[in-house]
NURO-209497 format. One record per residue: z, x, y of N, C-alpha, C in turn. Coordinates in steps of 0.2 Angstrom, whole numbers, plus 5000, padded with zeros to 4 digits. Layout:
<recs>
ZXYZXYZXY
...
</recs>
This chain:
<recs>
547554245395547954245388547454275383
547854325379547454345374547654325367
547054305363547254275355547554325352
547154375353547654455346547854515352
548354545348548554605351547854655354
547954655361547354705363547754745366
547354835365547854895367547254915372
547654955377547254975381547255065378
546855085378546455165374546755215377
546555195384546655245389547455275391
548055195390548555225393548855215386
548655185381549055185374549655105376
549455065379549855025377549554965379
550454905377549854835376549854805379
549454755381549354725388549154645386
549554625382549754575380550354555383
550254485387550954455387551054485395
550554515399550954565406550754525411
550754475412550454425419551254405424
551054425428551854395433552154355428
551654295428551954215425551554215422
551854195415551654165410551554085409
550854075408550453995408550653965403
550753905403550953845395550553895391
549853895391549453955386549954005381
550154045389550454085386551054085380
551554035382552054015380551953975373
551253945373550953925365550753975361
550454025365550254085361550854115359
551254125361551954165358552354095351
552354065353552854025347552354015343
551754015343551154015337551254065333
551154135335551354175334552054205329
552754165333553354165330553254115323
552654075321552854045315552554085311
551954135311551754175307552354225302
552354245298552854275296552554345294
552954395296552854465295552454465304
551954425305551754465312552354435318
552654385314553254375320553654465323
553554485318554054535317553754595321
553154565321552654645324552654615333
552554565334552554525340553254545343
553854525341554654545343554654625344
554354665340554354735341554054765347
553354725349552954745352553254715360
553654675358553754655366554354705369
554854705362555554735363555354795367
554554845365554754925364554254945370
553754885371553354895379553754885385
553454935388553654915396553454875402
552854855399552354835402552154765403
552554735398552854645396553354615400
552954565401553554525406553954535404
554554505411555254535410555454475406
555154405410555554355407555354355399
554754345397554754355389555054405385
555254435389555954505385556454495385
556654465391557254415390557354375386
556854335385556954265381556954295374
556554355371556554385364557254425364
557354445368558254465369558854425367
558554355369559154305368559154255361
558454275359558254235354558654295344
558654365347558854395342559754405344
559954415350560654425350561054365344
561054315344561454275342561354305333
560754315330560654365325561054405324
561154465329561354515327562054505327
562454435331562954425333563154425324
563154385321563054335315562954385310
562754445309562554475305563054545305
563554545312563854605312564554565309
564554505313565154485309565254475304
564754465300564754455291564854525290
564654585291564854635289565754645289
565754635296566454645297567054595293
566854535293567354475286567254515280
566654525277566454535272566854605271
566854635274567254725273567954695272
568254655276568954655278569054595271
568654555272568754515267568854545261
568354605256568754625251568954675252
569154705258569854755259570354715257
570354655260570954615257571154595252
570654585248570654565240570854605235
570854685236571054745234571654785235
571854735242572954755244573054685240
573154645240573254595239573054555231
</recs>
């Protein structure tokens, strides 16, 4: 388990988060992390964009933003049609 992002030099990437299995450790160090604000965002990017990151904790950062993105497309899409309607009608 590592406290801060450590980069490996040589091959340029992060090696944060890469164990088979992730320890209860691990799994406290990530939601620690997620209460921080602004490094939450570097931490979701950093797991999204390596390849080197467990798969399960990609998943789970997967699962954790879809419902977001769910929620955010459709407010788009009310909010467009909502006042396209407001202007036939």
């Amino acid at each position: 388990m590592y406290l801060i992002i450590v980069y490996n030099h040589e091959k340029e990437r992060c090696i944060m988060f890469t164990n088979k299995q992730l320890s209860v450790g691990d799994w406290w160090l990530f939601w620690i992390l997620m209460i921080i604000p602004i490094v939450n965002i570097i931490v979701f990017l950093n797991i999204l964009l390596s390849s080197s990151v467990n798969r399960t904790l990609k998943n789970h950062v997967k699962a954790i933003i879809l419902p977001f993105v769910i929620i955010f497309v459709l407010g788009l899409v009310t909010g467009f049609f909502g006042g396209l309607l407001d202007t036939i009608f």
